[in-house]
Every structure is written in C-alpha cells, then in structure tokens.
C-alpha positions as CSV (number, residue, x, y, z in Angstrom):
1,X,-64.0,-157.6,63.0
2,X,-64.8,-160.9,64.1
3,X,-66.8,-161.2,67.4
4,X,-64.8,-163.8,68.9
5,X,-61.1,-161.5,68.1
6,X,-63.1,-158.3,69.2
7,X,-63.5,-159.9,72.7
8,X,-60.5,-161.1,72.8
9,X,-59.1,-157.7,72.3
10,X,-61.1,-156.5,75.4
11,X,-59.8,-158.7,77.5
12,X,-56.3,-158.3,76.4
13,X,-56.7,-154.5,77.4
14,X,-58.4,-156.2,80.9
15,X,-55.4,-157.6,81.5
16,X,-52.7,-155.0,80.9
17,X,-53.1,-153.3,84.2
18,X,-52.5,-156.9,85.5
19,X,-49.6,-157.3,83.8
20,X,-48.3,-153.7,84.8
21,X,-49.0,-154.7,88.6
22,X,-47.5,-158.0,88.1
23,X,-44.2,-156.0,86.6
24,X,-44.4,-153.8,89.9
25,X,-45.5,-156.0,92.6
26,X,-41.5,-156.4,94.5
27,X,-40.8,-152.5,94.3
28,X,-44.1,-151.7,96.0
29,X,-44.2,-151.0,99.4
30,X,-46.5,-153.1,102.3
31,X,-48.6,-149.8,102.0
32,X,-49.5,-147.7,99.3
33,X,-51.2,-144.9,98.8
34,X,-55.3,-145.5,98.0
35,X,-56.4,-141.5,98.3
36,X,-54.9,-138.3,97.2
37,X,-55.9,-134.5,97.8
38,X,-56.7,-132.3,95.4
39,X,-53.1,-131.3,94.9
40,X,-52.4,-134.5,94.1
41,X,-50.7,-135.7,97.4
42,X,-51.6,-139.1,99.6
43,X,-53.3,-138.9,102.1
44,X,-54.9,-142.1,103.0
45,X,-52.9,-145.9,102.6
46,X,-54.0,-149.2,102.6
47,X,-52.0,-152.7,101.9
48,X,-50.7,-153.2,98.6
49,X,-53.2,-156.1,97.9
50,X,-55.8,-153.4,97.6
51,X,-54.4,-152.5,94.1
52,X,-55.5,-156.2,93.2
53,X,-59.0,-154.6,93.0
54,X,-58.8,-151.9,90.9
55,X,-58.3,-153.4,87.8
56,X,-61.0,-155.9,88.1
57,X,-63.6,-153.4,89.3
58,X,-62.8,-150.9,86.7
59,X,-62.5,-152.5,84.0
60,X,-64.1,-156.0,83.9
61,X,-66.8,-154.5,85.8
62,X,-67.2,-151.6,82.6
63,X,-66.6,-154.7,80.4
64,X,-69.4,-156.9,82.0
65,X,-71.5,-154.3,82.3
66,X,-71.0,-153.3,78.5
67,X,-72.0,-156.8,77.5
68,X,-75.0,-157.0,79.6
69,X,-76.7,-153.5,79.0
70,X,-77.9,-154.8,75.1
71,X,-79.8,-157.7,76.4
72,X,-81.3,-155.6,79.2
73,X,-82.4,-152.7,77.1
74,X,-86.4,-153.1,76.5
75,X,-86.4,-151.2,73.6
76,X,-83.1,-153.3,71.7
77,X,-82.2,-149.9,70.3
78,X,-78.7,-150.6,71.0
79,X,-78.3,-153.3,69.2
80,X,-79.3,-151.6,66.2
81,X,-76.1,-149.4,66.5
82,X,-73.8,-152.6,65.8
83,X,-70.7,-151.7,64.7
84,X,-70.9,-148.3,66.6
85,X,-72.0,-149.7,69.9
86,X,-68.9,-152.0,69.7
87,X,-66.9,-149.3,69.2
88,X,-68.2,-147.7,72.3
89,X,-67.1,-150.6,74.3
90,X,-64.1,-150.5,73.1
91,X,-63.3,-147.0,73.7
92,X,-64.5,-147.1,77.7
93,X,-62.5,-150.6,78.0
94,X,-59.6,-149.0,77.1
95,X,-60.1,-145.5,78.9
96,X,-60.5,-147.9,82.3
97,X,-57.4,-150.0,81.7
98,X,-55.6,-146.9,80.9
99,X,-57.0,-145.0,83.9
100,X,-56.2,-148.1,86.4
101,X,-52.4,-148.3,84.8
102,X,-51.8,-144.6,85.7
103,X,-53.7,-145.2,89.2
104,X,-51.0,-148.0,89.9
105,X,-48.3,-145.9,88.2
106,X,-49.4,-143.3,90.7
107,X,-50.0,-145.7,94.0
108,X,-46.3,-146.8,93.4
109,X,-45.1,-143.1,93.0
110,X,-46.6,-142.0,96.1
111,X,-48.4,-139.2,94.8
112,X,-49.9,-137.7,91.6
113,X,-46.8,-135.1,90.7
114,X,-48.4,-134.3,88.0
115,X,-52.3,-134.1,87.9
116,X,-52.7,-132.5,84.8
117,X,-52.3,-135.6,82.6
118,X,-55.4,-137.4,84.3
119,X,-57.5,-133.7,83.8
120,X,-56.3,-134.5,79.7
121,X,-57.0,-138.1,79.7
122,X,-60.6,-137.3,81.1
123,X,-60.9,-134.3,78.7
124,X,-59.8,-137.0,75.7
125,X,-62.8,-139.7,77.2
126,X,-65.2,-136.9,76.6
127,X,-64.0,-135.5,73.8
128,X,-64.4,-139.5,72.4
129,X,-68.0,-139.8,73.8
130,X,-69.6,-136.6,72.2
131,X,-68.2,-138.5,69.1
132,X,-70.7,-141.3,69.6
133,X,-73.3,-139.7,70.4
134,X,-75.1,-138.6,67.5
135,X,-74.9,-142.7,66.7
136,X,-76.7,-143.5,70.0
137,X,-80.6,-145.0,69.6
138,X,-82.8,-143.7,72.2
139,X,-82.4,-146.2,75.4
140,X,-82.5,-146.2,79.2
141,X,-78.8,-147.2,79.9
142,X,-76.4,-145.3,77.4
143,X,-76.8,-141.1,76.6
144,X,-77.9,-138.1,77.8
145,X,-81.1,-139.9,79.6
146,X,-83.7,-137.1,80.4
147,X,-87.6,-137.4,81.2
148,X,-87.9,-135.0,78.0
149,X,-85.0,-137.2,75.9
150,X,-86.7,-140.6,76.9
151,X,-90.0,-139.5,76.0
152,X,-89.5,-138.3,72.5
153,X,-86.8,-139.8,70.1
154,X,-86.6,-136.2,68.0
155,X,-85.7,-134.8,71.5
156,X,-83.3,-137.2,71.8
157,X,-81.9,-137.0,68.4
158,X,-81.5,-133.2,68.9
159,X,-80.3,-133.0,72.5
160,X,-77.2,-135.6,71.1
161,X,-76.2,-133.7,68.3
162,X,-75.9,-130.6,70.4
163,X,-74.6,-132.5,73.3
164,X,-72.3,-134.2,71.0
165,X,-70.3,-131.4,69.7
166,X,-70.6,-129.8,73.2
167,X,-68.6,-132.7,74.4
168,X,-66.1,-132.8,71.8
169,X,-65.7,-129.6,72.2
170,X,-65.5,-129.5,76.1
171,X,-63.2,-132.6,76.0
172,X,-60.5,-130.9,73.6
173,X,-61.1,-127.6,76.0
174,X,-60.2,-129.7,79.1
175,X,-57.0,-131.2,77.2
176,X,-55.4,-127.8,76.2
177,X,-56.2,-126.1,79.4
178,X,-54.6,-129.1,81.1
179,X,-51.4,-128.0,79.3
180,X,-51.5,-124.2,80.0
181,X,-52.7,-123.8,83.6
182,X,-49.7,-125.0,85.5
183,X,-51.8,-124.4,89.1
184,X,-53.7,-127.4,89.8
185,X,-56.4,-126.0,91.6
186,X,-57.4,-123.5,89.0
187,X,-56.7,-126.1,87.1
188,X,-59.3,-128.6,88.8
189,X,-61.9,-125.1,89.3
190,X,-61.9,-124.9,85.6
191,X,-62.3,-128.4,84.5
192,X,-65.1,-128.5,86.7
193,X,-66.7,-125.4,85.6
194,X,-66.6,-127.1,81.8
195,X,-67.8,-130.2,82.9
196,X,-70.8,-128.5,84.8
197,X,-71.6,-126.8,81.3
198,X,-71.4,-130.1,79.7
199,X,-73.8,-131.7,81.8
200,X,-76.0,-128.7,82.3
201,X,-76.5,-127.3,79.1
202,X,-78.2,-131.0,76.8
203,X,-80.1,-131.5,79.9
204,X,-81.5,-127.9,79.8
205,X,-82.0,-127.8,75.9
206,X,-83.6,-131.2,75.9
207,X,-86.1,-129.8,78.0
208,X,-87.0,-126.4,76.2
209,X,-87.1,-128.7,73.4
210,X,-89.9,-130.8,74.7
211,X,-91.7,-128.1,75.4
212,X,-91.5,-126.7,72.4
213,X,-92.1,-130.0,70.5
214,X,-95.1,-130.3,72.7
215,X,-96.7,-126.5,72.0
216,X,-96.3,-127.5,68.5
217,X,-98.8,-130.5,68.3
C-alpha cells in the first residue's frame, strides 16, 4: 500500500471517534459520566467537554507514538519488519478508535450495561498481538521486553513464539468466556486471572531460557 494512503487511512480511523462525538454532541448532557465501577455503573462525572480528550489522547497519541518509536529504536530492528510493523500500527490505531467510540457510546449511555463486550474487544486486541509477535525483531520499545529477552535475540525469538500462541490463545479464551459468564465480576476475576498468566508465564520462560542458554556456552 502506498505510504502516503496508509496514513491517510490512520487518520481517517483518528477521526471517527470525532465524527461519532460530533453526531452526539446536542443529546449529551452538561455532565457525563468519566468513571465507572466494576459493575459497570458511573460513579464519577465531569463536563461533557472532557470527552473532547479522549479521542485525541488515545488514539493520536498511540498514532504519534507508533510513528516515532522506529526512529528512536537504536537497534532499527523495527524497521526491518516493514510491512508487518505497519500492520501493527494499524491494528492498535484501530483498537483505540474503536475503544474511544464505545467509551463515548458508554459516557452518553450513562453506564456500561453491558461490560462484557469491552472484556471481548480486549480479548480480540490480544488475541491480534500474539499474532505479531513471532514477526517482532528484538528492540526496546515493542514485545515482551525482559533483561533475559533484550540480552539474547534466540531468547527473544523463543519467548515470542511461545508468548505468541499464549496470547492468541488467551485472547480467544477471554472472548468466549466474555459470552458465557453472564456475572461481571467473575467475569472481570477471570479475565484477569488469564491476563496474569499471559504476562507471567513469557516473562518466566524467557528467563529459564537464559539460563539455560547461558549453562550451555
């Protein structure tokens, strides 16, 4: 795809939350809720401008920050990846302007009535990560960044692959469950418990890894 319609795709996706404000802006109350429980109800407020800055934070700043991480990275491992680091820019652009359009959608409810679809969009965002991360070069910004990962690229290579499927695998998890437990605090008890697992185990095998890489020489 051409650079110049590939960013012009981003900030399309930028904008739709804008757009979906814009749409809502006369049937929104002076305040709205800003801050729900973990049932899903509000429980702090602030003035409806606030919503002006979700959009912009979330998603221009994962945008900016996207475009900015390549030129800082000292090793320029990422932009070896090309084609599949683009893809990964494209895939958390969209995830934040879909996540700020349901926060609005939410904020002009008045309440999350049903949680469970933000539990399955954040079990499909990881489920799309561990897809890229058997492409990602070994880098300070971008992956599962350990002392044992950053210090040995066959570390890193192997820690991805395992974290990888371990993601996709989790993320898919997360979506069903989201679906079949009705409660949302078991609900929100057993996402978390998966997403612990996810973060624990790489970190854990990328260390017995190292060590074992390190016995060997």
């Amino acid at each position: 795809m051409n650079k110049y319609i590939r960013e012009l795709v981003l900030w399309v996706l930028i904008a739709l939350p804008y757009v979906y404000l814009a749409s809502i802006w006369k049937e929104l109350p002076e305040q709205v809720p800003t801050h729900f429980d973990l049932a899903g109800k509000a429980n702090d407020w602030s003035g409806k401008h606030t919503l002006l800055y979700i959009p912009g934070a979330m998603c221009l700043g994962t945008y900016l920050l996207m475009l900015v991480i390549p030129v800082l990275d000292p090793k320029r491992k990422l932009r070896q990846m090309e084609g599949k680091y683009q893809g990964l820019r494209f895939m958390l652009t969209l995830f934040m302007s879909g996540l700020s359009v349901y926060l609005l959608y939410i904020s002009k409810q008045g309440g999350m009535e049903n949680p469970q679809w933000l539990i399955a969009f954040i079990g499909l965002m990881l489920a799309m990560m561990g897809n890229y991360f058997q492409a990602l070069r070994p880098n300070y910004f971008v992956g599962i960044r350990t002392p044992w990962t950053l210090e040995s690229e066959d570390v890193w290579k192997k820690t991805h692959w395992l974290g990888g499927r371990l993601w996709m695998a989790g993320g898919v998890l997360i979506i069903i469950l989201s679906f079949i437990i009705r409660n949302h605090m078991p609900l929100l008890i057993v996402a978390g418990s998966i997403l612990f697992i996810l973060v624990v185990v790489p970190v854990g095998f990328s260390f017995i890894a190292f060590r074992k890489e390190s016995s060997a020489q």
